[in-house]
mmCIF file of the N, C-alpha and C atoms, coordinates in Angstrom:
data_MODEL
# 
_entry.id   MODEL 
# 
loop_
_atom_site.group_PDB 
_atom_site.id 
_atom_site.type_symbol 
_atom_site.label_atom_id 
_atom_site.label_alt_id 
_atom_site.label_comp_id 
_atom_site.label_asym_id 
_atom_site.label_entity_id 
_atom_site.label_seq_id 
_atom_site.pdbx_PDB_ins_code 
_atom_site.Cartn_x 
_atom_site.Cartn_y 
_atom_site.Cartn_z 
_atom_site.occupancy 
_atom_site.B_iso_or_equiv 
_atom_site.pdbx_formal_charge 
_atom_site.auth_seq_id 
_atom_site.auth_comp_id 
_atom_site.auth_asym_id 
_atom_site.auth_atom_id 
_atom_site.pdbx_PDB_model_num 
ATOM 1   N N  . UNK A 1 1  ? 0.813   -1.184  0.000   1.00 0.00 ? 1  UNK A N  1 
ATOM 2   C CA . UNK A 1 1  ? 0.000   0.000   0.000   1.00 0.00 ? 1  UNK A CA 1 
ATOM 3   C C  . UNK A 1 1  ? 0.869   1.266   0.000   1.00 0.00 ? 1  UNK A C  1 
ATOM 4   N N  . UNK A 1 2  ? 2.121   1.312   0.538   1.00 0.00 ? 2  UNK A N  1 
ATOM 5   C CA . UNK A 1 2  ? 2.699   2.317   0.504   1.00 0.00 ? 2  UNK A CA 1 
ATOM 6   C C  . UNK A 1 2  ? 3.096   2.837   -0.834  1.00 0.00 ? 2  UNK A C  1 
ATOM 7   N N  . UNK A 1 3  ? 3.703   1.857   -1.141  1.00 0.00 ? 3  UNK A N  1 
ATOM 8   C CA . UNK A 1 3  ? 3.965   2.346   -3.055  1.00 0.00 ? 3  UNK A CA 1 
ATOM 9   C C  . UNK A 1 3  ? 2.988   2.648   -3.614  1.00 0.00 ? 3  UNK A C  1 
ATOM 10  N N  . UNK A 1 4  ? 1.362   2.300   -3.581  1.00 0.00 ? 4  UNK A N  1 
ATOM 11  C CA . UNK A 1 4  ? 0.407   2.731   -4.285  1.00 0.00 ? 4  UNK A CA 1 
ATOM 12  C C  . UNK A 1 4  ? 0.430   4.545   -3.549  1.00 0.00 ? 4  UNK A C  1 
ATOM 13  N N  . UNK A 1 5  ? 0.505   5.152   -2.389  1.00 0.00 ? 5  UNK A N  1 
ATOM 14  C CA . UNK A 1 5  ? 0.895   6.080   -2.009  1.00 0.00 ? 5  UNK A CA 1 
ATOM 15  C C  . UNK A 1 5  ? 1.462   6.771   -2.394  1.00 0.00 ? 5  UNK A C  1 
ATOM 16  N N  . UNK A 1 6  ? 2.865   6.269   -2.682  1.00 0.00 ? 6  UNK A N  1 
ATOM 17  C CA . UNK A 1 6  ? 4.110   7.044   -3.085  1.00 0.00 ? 6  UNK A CA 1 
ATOM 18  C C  . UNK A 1 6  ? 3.761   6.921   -4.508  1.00 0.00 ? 6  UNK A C  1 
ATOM 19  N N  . UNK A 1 7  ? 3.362   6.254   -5.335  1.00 0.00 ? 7  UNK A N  1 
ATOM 20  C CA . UNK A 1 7  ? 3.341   6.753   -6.815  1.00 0.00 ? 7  UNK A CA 1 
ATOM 21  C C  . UNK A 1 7  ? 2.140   7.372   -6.922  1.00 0.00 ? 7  UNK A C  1 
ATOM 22  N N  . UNK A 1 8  ? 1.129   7.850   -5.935  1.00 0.00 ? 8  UNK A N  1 
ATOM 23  C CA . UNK A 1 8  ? -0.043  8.705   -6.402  1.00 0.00 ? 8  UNK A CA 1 
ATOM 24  C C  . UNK A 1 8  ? 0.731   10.129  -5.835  1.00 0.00 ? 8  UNK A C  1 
ATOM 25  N N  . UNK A 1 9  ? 1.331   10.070  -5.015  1.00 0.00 ? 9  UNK A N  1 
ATOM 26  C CA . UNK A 1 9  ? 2.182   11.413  -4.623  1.00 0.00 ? 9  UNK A CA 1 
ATOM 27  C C  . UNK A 1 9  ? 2.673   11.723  -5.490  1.00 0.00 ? 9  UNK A C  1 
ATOM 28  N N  . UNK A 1 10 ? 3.806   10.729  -6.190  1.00 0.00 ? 10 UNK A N  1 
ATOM 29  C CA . UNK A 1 10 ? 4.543   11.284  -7.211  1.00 0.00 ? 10 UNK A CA 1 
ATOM 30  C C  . UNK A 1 10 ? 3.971   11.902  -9.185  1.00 0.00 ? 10 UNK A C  1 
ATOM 31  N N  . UNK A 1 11 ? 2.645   11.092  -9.050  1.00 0.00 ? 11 UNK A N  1 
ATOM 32  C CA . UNK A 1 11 ? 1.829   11.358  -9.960  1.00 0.00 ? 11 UNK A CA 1 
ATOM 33  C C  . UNK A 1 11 ? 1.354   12.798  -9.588  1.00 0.00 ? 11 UNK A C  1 
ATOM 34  N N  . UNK A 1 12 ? 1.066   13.490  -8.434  1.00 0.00 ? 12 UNK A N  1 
ATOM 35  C CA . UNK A 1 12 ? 0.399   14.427  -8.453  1.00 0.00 ? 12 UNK A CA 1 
ATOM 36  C C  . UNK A 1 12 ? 1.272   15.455  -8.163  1.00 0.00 ? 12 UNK A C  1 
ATOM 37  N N  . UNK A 1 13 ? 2.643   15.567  -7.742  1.00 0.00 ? 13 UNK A N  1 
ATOM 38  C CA . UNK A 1 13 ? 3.940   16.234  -7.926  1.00 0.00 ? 13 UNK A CA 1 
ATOM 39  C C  . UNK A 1 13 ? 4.371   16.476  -10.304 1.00 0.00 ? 13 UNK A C  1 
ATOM 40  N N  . UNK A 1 14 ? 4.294   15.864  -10.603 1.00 0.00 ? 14 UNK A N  1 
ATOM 41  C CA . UNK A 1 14 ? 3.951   15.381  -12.018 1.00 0.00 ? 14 UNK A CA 1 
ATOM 42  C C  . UNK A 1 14 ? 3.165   16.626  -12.843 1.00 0.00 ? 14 UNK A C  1 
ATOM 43  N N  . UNK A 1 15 ? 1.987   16.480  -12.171 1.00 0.00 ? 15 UNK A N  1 
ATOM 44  C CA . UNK A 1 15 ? 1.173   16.689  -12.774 1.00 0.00 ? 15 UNK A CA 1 
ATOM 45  C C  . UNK A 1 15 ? 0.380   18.277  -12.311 1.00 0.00 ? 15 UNK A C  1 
ATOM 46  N N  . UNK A 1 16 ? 1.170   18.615  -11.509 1.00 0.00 ? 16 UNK A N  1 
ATOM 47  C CA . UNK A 1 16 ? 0.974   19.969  -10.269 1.00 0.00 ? 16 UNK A CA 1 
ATOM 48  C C  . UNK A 1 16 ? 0.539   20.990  -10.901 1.00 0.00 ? 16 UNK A C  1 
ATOM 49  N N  . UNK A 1 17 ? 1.681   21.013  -11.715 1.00 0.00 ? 17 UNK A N  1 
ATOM 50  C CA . UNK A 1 17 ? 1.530   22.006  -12.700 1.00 0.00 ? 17 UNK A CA 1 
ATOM 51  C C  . UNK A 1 17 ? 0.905   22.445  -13.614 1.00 0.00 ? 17 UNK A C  1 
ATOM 52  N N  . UNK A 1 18 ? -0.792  21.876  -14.337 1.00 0.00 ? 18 UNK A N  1 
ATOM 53  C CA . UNK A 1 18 ? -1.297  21.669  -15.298 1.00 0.00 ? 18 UNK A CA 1 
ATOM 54  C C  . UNK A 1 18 ? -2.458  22.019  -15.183 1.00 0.00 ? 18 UNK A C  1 
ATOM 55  N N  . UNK A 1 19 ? -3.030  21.964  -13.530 1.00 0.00 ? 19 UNK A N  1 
ATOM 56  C CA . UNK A 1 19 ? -4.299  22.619  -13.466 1.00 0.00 ? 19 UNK A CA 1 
ATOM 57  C C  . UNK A 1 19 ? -4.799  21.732  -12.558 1.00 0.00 ? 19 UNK A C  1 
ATOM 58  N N  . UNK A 1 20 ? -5.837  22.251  -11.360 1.00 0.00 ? 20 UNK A N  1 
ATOM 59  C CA . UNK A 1 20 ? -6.783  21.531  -10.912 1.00 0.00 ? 20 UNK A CA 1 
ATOM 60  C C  . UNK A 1 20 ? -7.249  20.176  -10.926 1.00 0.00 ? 20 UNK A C  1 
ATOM 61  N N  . UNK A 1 21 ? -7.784  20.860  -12.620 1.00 0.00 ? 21 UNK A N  1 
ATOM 62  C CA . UNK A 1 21 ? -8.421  19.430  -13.133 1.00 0.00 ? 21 UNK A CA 1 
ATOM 63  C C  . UNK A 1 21 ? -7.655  17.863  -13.402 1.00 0.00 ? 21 UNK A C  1 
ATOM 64  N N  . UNK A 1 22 ? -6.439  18.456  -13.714 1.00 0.00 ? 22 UNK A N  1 
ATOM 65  C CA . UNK A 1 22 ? -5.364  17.200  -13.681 1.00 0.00 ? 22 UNK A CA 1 
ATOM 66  C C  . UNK A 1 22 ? -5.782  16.554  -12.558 1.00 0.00 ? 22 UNK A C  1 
ATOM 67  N N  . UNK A 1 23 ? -5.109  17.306  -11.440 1.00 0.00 ? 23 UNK A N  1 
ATOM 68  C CA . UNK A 1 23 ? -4.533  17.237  -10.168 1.00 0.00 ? 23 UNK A CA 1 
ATOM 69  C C  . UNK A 1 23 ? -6.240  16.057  -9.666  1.00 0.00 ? 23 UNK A C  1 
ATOM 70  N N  . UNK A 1 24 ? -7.357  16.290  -9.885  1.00 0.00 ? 24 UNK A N  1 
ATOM 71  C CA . UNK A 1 24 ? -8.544  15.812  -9.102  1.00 0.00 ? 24 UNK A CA 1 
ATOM 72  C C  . UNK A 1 24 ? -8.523  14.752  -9.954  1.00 0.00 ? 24 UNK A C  1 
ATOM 73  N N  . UNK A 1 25 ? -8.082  14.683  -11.383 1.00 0.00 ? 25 UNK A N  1 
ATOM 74  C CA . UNK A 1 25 ? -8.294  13.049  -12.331 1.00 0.00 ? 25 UNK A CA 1 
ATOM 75  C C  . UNK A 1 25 ? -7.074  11.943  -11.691 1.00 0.00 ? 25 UNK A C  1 
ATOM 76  N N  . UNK A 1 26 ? -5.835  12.703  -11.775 1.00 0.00 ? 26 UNK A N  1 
ATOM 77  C CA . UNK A 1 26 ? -4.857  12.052  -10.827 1.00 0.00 ? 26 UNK A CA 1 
ATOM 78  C C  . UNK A 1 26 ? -5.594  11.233  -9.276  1.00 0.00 ? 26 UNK A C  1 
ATOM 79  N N  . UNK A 1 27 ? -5.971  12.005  -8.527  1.00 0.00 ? 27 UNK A N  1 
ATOM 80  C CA . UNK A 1 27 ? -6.706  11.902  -7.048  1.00 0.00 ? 27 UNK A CA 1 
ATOM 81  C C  . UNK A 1 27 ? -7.445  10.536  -7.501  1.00 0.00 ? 27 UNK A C  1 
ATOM 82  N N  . UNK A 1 28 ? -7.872  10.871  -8.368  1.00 0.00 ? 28 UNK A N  1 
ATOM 83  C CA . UNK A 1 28 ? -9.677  9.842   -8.637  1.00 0.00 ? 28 UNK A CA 1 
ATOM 84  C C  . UNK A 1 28 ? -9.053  8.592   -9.155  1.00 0.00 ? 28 UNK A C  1 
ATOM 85  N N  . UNK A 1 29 ? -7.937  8.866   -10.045 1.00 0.00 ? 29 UNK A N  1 
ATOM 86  C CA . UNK A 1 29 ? -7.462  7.224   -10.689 1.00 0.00 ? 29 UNK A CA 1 
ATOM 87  C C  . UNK A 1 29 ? -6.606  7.061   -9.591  1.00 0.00 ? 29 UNK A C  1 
ATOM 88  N N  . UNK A 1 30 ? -6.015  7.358   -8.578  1.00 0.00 ? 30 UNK A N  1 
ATOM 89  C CA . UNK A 1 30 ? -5.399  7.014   -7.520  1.00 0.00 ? 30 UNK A CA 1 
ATOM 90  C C  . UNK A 1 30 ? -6.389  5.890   -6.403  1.00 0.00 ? 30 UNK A C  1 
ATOM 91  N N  . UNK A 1 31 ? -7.667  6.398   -6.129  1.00 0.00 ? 31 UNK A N  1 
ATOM 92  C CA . UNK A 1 31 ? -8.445  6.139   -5.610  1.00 0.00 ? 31 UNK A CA 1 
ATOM 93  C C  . UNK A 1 31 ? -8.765  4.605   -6.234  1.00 0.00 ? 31 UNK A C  1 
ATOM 94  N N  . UNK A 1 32 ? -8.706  4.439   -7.325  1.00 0.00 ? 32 UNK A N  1 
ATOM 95  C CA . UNK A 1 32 ? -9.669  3.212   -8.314  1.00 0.00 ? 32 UNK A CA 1 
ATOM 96  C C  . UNK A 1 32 ? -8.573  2.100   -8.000  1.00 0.00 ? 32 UNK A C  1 
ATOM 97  N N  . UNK A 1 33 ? -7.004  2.744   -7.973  1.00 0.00 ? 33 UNK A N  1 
ATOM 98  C CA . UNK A 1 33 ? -6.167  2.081   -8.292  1.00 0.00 ? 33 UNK A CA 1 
ATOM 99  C C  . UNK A 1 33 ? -5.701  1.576   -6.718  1.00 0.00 ? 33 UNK A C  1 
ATOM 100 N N  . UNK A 1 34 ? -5.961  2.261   -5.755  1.00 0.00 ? 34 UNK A N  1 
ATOM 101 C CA . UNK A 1 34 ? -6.343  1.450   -4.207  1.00 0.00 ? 34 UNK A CA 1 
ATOM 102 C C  . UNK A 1 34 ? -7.404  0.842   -3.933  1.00 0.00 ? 34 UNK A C  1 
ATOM 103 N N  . UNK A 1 35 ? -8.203  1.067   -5.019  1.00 0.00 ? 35 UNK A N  1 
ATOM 104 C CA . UNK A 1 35 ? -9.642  0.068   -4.905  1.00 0.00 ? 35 UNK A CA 1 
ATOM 105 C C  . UNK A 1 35 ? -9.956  -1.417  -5.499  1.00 0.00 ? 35 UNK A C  1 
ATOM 106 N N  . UNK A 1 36 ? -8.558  -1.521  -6.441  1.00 0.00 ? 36 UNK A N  1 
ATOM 107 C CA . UNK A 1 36 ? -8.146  -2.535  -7.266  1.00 0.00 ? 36 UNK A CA 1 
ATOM 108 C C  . UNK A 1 36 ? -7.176  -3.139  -6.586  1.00 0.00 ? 36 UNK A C  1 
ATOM 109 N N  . UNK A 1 37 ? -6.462  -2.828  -5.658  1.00 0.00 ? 37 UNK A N  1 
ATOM 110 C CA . UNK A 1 37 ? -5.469  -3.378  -4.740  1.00 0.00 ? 37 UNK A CA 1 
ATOM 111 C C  . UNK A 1 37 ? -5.921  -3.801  -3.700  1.00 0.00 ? 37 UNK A C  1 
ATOM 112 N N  . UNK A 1 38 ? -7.001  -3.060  -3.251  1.00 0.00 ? 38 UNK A N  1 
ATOM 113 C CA . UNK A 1 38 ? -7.690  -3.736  -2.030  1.00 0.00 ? 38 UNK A CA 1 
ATOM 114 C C  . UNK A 1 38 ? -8.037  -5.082  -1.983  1.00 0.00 ? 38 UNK A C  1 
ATOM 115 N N  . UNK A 1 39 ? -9.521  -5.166  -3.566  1.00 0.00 ? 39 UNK A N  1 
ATOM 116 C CA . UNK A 1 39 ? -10.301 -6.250  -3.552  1.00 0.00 ? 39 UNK A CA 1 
ATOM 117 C C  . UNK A 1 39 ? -8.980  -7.406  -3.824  1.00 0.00 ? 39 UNK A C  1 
ATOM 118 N N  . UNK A 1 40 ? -8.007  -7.451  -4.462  1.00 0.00 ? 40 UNK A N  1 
ATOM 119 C CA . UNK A 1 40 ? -6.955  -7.963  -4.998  1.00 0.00 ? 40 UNK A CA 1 
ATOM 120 C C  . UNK A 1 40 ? -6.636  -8.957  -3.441  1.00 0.00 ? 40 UNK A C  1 
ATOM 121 N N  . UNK A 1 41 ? -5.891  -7.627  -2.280  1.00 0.00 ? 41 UNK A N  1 
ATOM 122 C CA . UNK A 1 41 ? -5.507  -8.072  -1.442  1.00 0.00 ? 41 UNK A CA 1 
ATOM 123 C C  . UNK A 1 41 ? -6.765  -9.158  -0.506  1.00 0.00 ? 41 UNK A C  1 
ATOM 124 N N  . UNK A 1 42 ? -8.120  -8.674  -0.878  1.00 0.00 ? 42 UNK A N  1 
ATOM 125 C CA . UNK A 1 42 ? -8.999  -9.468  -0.162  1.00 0.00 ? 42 UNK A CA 1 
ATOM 126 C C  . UNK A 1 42 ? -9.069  -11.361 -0.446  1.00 0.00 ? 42 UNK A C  1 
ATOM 127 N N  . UNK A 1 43 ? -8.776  -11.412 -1.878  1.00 0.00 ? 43 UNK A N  1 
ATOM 128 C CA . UNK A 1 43 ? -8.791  -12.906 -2.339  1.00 0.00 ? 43 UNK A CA 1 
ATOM 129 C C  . UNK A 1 43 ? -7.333  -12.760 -1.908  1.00 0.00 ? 43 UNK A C  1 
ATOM 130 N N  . UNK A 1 44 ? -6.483  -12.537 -1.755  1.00 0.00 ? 44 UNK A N  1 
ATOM 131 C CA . UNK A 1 44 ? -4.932  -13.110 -1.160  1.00 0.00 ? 44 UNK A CA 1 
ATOM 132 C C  . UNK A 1 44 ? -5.224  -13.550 0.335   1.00 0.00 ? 44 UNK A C  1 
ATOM 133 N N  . UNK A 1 45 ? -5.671  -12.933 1.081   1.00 0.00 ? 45 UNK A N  1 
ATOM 134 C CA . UNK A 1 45 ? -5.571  -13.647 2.406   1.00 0.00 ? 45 UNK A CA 1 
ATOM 135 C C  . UNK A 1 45 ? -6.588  -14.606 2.220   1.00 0.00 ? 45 UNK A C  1 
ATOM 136 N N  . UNK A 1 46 ? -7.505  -14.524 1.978   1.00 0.00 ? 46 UNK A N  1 
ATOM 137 C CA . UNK A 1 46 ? -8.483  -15.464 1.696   1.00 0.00 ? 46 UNK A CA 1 
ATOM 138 C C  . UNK A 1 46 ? -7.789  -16.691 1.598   1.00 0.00 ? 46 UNK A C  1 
ATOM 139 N N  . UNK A 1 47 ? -7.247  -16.872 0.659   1.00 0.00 ? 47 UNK A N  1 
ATOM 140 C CA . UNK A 1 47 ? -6.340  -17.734 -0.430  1.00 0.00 ? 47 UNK A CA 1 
ATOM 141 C C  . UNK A 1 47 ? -5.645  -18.325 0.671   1.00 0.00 ? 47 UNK A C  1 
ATOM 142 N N  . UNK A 1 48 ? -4.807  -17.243 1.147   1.00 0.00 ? 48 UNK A N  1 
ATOM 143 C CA . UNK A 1 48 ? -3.779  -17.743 1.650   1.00 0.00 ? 48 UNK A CA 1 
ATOM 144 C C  . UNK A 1 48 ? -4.132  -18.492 3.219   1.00 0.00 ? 48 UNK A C  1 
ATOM 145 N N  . UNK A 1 49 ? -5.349  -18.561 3.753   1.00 0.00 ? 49 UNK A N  1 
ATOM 146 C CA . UNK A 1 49 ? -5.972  -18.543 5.273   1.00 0.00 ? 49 UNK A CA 1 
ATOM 147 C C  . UNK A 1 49 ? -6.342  -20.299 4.764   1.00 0.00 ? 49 UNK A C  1 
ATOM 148 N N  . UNK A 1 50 ? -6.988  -20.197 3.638   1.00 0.00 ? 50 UNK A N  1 
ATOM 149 C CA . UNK A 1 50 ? -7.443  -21.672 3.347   1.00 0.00 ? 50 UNK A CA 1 
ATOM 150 C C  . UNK A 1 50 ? -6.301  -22.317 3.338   1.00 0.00 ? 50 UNK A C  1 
ATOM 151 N N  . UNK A 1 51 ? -4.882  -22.218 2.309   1.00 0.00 ? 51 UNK A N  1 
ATOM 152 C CA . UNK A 1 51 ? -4.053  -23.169 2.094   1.00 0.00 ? 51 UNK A CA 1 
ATOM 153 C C  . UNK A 1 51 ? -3.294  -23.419 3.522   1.00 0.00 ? 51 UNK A C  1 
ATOM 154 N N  . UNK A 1 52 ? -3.292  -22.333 4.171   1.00 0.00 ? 52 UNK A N  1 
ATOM 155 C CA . UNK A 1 52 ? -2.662  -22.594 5.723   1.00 0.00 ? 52 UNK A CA 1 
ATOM 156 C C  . UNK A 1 52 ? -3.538  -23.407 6.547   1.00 0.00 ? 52 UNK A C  1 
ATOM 157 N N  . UNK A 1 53 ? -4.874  -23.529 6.313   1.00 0.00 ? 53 UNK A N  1 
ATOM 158 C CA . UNK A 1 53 ? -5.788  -24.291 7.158   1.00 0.00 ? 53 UNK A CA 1 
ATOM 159 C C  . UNK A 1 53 ? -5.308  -25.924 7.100   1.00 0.00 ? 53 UNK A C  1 
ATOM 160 N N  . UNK A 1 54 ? -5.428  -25.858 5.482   1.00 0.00 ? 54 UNK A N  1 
ATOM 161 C CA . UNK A 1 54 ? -5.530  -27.399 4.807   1.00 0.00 ? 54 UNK A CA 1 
ATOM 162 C C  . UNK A 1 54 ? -3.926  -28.008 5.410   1.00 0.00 ? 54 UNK A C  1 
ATOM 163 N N  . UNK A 1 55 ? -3.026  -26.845 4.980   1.00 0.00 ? 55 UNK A N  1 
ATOM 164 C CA . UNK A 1 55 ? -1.449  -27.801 5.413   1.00 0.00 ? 55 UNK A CA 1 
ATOM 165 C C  . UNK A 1 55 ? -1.635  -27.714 7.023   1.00 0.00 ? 55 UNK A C  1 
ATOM 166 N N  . UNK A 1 56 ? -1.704  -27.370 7.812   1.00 0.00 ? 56 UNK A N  1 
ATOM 167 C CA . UNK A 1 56 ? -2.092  -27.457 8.922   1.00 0.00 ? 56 UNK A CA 1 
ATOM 168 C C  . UNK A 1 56 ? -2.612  -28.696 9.425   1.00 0.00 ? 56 UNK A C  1 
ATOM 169 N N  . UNK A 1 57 ? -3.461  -28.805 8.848   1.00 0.00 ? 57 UNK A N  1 
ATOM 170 C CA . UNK A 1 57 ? -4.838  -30.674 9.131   1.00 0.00 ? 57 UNK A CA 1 
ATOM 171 C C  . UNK A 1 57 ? -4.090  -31.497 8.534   1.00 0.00 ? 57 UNK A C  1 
ATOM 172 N N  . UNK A 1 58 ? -2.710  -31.141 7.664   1.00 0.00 ? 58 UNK A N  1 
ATOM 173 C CA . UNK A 1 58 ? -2.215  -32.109 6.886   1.00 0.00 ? 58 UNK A CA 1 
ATOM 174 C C  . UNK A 1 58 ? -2.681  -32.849 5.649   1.00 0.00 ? 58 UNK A C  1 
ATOM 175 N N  . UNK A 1 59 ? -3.615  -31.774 5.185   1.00 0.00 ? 59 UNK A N  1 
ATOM 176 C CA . UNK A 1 59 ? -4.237  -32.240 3.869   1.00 0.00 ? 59 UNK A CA 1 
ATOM 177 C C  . UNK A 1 59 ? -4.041  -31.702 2.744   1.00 0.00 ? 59 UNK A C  1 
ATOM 178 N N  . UNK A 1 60 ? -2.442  -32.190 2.483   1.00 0.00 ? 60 UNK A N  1 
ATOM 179 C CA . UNK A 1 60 ? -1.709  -31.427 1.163   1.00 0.00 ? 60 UNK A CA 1 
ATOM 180 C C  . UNK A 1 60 ? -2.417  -31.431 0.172   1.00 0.00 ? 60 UNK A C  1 
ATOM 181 N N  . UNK A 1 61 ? -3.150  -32.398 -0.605  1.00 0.00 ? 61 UNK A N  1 
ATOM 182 C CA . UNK A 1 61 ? -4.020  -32.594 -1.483  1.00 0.00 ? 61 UNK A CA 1 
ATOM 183 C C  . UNK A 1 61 ? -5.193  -31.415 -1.650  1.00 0.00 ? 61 UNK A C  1 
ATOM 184 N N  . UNK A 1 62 ? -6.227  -31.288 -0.845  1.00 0.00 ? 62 UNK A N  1 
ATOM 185 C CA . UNK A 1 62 ? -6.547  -30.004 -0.751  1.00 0.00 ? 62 UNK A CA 1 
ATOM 186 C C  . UNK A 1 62 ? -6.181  -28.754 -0.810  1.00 0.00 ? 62 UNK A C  1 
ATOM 187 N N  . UNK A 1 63 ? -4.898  -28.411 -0.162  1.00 0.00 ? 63 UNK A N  1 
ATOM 188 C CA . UNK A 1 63 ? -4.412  -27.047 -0.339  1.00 0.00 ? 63 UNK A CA 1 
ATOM 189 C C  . UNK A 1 63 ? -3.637  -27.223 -1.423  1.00 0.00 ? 63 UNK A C  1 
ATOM 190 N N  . UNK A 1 64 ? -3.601  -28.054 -2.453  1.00 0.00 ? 64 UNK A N  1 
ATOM 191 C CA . UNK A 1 64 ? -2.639  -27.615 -4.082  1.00 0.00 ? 64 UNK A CA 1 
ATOM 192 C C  . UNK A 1 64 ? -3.614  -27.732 -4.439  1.00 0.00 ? 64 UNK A C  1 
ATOM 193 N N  . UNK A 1 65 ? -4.916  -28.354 -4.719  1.00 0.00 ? 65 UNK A N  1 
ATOM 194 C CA . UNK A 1 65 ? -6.352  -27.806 -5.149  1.00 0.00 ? 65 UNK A CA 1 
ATOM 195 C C  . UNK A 1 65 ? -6.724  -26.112 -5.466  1.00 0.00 ? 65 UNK A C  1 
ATOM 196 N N  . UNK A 1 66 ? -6.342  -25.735 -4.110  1.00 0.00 ? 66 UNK A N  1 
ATOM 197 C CA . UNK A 1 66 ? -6.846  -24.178 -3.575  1.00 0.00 ? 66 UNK A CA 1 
ATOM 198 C C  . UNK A 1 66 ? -5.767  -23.609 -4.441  1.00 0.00 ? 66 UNK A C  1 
ATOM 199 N N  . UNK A 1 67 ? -4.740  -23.859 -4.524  1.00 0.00 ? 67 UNK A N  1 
ATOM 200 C CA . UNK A 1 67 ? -3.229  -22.919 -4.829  1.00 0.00 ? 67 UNK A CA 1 
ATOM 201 C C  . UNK A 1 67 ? -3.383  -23.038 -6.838  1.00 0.00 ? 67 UNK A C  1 
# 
C-alpha cells in the first residue's frame, strides 16, 4: 500500500503544474487504483488462510487444489 501512495504522490507532484483538473483526475485514478489493490488483497488472504488451514490438518491434497 505504501507504493500505491508514493506513486499517487509522485503522480500528483507530475502533474501539479497543469491545473486543478489534472490534479482531481490524478486523485480519482489514484483512488480506483487502491480500490483494485484492495479487492486484490482481499482474495490473497483469503487464499492464503485456506491453504494454511488445509497444510495445517495435513491435507496437502486439498491445499494444491486451492493454490
Amino acid at each position: 500500500m505504501f507504493a500505491i501512495v508514493l506513486n499517487n504522490l509522485i503522480d500528483t507532484g507530475l502533474v501539479g503544474h497543469l491545473g486543478a483538473a489534472q490534479v482531481a483526475a490524478v486523485g480519482s485514478a489514484g483512488f480506483v487504483v487502491w480500490l483494485i489493490f484492495s479487492i486484490m488483497d482481499i482474495f490473497a488472504v483469503g487464499t492464503v488462510a485456506l491453504i494454511s488451514r488445509h497444510v495445517g490438518a495435513g491435507e496437502y491434497e486439498a491445499a494444491s487444489e486451492k493454490s
